[in-house]
N, CA, C and O atoms as CSV, one atom per row, in Angstrom:
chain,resi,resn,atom,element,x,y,z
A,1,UNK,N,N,101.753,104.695,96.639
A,1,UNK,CA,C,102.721,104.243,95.669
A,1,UNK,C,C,103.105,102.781,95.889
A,1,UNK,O,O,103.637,102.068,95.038
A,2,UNK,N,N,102.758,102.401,97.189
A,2,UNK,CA,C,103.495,100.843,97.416
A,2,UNK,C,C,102.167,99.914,96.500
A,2,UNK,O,O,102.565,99.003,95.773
A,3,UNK,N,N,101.116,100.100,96.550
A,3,UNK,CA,C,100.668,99.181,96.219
A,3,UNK,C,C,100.686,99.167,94.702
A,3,UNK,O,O,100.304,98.148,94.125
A,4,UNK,N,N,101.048,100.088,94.099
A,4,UNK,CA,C,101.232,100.372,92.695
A,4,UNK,C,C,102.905,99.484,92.493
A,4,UNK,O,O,103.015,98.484,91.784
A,5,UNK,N,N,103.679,99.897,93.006
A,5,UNK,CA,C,104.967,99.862,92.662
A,5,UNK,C,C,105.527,98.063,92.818
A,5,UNK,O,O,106.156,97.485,91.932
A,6,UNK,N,N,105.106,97.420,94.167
A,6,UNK,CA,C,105.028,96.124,94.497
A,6,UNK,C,C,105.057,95.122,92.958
A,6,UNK,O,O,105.915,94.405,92.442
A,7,UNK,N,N,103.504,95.553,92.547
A,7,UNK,CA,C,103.499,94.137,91.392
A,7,UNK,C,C,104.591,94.401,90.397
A,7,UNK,O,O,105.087,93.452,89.791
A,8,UNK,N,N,104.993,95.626,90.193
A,8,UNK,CA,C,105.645,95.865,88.894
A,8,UNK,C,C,107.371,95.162,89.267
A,8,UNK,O,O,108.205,94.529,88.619
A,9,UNK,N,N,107.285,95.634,90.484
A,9,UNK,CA,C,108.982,95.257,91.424
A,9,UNK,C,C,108.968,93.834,91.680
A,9,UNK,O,O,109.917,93.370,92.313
A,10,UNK,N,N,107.853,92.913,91.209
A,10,UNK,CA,C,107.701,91.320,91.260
A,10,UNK,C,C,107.247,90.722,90.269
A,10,UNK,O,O,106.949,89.528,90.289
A,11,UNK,N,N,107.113,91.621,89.079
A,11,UNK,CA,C,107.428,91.543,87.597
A,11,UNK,C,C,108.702,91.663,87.318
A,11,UNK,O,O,109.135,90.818,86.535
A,12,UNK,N,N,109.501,92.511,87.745
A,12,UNK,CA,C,110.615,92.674,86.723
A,12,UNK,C,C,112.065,91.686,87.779
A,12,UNK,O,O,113.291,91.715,87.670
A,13,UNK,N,N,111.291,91.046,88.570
A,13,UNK,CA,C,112.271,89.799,89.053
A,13,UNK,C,C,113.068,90.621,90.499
A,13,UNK,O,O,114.217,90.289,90.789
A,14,UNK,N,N,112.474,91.484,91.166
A,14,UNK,CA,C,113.288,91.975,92.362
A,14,UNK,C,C,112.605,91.137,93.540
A,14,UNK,O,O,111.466,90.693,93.400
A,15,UNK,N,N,113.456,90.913,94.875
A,15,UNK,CA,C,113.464,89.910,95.793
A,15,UNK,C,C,111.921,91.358,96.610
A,15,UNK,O,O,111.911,92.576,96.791
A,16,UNK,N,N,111.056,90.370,96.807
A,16,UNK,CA,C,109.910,90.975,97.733
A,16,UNK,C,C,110.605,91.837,98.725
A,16,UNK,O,O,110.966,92.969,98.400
A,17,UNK,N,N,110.788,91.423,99.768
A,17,UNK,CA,C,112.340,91.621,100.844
A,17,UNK,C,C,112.687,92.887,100.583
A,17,UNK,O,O,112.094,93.862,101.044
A,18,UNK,N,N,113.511,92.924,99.950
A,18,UNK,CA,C,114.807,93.510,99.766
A,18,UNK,C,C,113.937,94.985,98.493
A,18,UNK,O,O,114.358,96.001,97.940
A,19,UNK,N,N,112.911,94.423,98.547
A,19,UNK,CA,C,112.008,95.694,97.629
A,19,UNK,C,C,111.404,96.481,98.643
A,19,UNK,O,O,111.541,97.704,98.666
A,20,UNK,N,N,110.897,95.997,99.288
A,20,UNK,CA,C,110.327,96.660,99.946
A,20,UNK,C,C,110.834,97.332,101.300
A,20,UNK,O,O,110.102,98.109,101.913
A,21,UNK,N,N,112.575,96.884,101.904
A,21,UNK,CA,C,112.663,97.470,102.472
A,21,UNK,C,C,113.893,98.582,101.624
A,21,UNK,O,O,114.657,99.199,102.366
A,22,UNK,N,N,114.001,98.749,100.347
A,22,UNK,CA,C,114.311,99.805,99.941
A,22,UNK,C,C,113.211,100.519,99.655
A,22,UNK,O,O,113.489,101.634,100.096
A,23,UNK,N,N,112.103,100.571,99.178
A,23,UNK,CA,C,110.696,101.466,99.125
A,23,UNK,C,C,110.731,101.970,100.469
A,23,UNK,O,O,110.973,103.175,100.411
A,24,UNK,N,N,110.585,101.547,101.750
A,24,UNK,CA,C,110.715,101.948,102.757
A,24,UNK,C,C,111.447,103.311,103.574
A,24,UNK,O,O,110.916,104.314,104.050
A,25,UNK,N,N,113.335,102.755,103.499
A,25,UNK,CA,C,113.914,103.387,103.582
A,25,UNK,C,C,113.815,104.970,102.736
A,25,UNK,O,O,113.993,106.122,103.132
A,26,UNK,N,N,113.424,104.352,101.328
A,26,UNK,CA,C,113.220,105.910,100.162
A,26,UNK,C,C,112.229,106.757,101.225
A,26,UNK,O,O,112.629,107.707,101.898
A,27,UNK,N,N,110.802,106.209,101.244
A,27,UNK,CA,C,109.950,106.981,102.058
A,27,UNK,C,C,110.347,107.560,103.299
A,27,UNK,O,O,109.744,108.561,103.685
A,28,UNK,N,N,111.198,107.116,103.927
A,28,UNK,CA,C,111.766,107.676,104.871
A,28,UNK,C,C,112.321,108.929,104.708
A,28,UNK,O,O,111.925,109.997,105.173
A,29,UNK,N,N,113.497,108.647,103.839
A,29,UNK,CA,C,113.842,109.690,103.366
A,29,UNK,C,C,113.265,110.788,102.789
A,29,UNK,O,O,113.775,111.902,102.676
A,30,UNK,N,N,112.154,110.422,102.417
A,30,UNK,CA,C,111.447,111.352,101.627
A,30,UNK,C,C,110.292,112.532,102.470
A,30,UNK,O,O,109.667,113.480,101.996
A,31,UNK,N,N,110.353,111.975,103.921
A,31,UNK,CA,C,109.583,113.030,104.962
A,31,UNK,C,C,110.072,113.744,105.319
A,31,UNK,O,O,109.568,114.797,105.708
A,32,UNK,N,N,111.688,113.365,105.341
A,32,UNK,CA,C,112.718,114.436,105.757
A,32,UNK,C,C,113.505,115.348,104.830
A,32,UNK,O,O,114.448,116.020,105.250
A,33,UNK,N,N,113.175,115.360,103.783
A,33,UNK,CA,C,113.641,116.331,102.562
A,33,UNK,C,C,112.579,117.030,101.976
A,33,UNK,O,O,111.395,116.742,102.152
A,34,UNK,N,N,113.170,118.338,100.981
A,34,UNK,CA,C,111.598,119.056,100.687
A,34,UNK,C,C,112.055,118.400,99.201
A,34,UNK,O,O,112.962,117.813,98.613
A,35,UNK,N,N,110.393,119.097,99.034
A,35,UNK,CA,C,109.661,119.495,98.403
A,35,UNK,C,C,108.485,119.599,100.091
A,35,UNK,O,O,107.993,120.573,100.662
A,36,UNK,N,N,108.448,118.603,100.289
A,36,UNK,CA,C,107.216,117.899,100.977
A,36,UNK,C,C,107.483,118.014,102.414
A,36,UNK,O,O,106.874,118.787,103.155
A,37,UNK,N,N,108.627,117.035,102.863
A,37,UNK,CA,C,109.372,117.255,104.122
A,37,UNK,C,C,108.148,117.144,105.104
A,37,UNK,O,O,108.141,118.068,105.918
A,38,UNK,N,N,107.245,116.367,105.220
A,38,UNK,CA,C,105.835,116.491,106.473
A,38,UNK,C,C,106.610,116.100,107.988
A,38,UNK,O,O,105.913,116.387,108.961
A,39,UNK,N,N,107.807,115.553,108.266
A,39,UNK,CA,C,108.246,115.563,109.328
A,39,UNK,C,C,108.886,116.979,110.022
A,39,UNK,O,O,109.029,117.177,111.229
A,40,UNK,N,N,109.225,117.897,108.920
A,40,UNK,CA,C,110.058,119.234,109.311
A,40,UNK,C,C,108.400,119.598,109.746
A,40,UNK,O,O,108.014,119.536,110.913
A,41,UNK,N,N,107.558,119.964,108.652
A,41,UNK,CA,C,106.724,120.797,109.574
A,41,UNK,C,C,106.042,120.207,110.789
A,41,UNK,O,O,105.902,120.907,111.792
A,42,UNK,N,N,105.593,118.908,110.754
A,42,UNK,CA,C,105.659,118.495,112.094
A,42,UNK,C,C,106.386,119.201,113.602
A,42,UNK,O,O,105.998,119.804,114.603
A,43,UNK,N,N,107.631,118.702,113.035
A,43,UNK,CA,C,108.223,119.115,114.183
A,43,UNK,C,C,107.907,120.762,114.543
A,43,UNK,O,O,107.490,121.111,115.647
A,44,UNK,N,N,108.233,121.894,113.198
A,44,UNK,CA,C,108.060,123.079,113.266
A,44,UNK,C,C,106.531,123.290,114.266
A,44,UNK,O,O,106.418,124.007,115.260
A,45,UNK,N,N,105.884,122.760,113.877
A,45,UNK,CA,C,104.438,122.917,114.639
A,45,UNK,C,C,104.295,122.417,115.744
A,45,UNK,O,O,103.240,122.649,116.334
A,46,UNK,N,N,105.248,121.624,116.334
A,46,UNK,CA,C,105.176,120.816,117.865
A,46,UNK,C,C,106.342,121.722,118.959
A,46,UNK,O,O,106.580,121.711,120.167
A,47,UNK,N,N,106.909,122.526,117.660
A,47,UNK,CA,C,108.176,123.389,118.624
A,47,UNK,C,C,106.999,124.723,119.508
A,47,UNK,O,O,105.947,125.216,119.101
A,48,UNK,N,N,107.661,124.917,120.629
A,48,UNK,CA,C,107.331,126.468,121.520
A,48,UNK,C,C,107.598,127.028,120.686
A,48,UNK,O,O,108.556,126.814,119.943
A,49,UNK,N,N,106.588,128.119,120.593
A,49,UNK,CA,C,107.047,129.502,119.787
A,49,UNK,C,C,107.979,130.192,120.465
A,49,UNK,O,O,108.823,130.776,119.785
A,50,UNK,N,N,108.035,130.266,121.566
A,50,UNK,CA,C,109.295,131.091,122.536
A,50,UNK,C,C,110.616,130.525,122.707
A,50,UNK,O,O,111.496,130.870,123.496
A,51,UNK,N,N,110.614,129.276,121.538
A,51,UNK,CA,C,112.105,129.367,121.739
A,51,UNK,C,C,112.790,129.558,120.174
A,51,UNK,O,O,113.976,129.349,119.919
A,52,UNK,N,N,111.923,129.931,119.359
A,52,UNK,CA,C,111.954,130.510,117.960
A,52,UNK,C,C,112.676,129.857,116.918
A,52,UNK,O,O,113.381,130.537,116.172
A,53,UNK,N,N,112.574,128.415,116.750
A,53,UNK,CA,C,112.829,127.577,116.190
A,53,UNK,C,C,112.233,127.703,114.524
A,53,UNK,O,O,111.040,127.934,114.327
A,54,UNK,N,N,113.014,127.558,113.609
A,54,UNK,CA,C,112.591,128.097,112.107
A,54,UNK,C,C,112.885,126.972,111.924
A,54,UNK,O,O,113.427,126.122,112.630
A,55,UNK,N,N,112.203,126.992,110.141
A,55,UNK,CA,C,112.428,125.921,109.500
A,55,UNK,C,C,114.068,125.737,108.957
A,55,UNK,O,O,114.339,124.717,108.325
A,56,UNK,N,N,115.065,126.686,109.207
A,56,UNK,CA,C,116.033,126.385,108.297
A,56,UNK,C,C,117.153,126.049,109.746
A,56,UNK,O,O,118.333,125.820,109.483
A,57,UNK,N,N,116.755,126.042,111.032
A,57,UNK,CA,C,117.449,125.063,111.932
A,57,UNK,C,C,117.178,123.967,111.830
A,57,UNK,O,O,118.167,123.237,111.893
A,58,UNK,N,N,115.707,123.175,111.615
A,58,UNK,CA,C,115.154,122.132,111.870
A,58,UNK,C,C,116.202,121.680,110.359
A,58,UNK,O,O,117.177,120.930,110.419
A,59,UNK,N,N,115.813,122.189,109.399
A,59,UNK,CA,C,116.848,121.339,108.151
A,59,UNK,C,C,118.243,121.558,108.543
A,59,UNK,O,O,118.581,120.572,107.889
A,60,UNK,N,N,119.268,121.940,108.990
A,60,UNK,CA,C,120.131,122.007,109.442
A,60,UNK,C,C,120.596,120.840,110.438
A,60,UNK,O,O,121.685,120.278,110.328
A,61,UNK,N,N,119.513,120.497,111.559
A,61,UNK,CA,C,119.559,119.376,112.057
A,61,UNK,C,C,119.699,118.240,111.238
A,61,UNK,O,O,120.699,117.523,111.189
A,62,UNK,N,N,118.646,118.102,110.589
A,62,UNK,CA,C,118.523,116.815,110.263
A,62,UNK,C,C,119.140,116.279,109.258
A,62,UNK,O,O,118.778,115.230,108.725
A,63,UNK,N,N,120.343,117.109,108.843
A,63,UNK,CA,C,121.175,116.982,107.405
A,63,UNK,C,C,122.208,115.834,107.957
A,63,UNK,O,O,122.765,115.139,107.107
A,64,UNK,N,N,122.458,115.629,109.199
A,64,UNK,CA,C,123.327,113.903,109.368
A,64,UNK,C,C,122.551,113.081,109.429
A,64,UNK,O,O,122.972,111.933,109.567
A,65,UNK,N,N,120.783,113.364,109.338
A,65,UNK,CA,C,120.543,112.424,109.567
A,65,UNK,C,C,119.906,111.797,108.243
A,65,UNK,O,O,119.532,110.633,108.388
A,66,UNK,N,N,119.699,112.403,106.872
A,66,UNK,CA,C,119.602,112.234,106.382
A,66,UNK,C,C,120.745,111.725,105.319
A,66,UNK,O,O,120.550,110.799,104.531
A,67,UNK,N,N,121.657,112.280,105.391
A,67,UNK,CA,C,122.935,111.757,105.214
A,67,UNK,C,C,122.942,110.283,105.584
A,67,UNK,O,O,123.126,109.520,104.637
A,68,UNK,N,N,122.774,109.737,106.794
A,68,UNK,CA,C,122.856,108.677,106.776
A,68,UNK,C,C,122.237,107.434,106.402
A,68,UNK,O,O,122.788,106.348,106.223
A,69,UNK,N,N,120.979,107.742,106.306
A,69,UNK,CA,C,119.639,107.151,105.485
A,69,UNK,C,C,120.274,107.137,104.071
A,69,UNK,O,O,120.316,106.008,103.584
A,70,UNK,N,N,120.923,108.416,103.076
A,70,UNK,CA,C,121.176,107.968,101.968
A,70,UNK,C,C,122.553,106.491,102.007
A,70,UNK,O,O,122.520,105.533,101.234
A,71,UNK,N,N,123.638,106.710,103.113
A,71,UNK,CA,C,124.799,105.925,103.092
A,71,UNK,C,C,123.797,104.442,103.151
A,71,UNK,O,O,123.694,103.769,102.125
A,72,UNK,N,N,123.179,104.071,104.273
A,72,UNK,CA,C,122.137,103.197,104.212
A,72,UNK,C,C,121.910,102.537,103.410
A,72,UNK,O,O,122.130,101.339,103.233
A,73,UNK,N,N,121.092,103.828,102.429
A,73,UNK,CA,C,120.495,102.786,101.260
A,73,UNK,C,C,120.920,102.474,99.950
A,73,UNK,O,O,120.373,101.772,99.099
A,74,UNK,N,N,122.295,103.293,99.912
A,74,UNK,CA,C,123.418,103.127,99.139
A,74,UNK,C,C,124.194,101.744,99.531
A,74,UNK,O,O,124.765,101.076,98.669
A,75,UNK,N,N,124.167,101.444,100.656
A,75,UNK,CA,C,124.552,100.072,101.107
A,75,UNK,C,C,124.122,98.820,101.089
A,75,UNK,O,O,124.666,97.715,101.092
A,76,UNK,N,N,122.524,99.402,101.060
A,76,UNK,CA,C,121.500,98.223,100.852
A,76,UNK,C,C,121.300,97.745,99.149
A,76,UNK,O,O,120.840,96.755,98.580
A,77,UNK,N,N,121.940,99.081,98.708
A,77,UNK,CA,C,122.125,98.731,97.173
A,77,UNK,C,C,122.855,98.034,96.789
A,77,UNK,O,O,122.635,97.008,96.146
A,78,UNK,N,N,124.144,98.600,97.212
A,78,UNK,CA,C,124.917,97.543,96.583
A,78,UNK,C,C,125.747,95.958,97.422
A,78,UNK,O,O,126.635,95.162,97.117
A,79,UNK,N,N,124.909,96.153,98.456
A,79,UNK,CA,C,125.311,94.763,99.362
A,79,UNK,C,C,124.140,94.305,99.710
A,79,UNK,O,O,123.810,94.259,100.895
A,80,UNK,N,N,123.196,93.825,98.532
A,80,UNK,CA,C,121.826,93.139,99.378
A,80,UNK,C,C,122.009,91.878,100.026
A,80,UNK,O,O,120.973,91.271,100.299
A,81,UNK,N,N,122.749,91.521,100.234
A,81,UNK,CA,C,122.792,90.495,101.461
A,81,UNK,C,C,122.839,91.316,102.872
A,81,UNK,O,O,122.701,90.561,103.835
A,82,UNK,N,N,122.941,92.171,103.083
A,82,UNK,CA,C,122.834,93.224,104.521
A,82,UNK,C,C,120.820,92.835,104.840
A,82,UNK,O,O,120.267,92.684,105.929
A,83,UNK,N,N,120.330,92.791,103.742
A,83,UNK,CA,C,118.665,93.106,103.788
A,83,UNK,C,C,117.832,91.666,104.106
A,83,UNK,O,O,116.723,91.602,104.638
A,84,UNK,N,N,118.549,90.671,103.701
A,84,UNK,CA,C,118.656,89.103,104.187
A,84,UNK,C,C,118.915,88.271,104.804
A,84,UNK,O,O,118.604,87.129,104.464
């Protein structure tokens, strides 16, 4: 998607910068939430089976941390001088 999304985000007048480290941050976010989530099963697949770790602890965890990735890039939105 970046190399698709780039020319169009330097067509319609957005700072290179500040594009791409919101594309970034999104993707971030976007390993750690489902549909897709490839970091949950990661982890699910790197956990011991003997200590019986499911997928709905692993999302449970990571709900501050995704939380904070959105405050983030809610910040980077509306204070792009933070990204400069």
């Amino acid at each position: 998607m970046v190399p698709i999304k780039t020319p169009i985000g330097h067509t319609l007048g957005f700072d290179p910068v500040r594009f791409a480290v919101m594309t970034r941050v999104n993707l971030q976010m976007s390993f750690l939430t489902t549909p897709f989530a490839g970091a949950l099963f990661f982890v699910r697949g790197a956990a011991a089976p003997e200590l019986g770790i499911t997928i709905a602890d692993i999302i449970r965890g990571i709900i501050p941390f995704v939380i904070l990735i959105m405050v983030g890039l809610t910040l980077c939105a509306v204070l792009p001088e933070l990204i400069n």
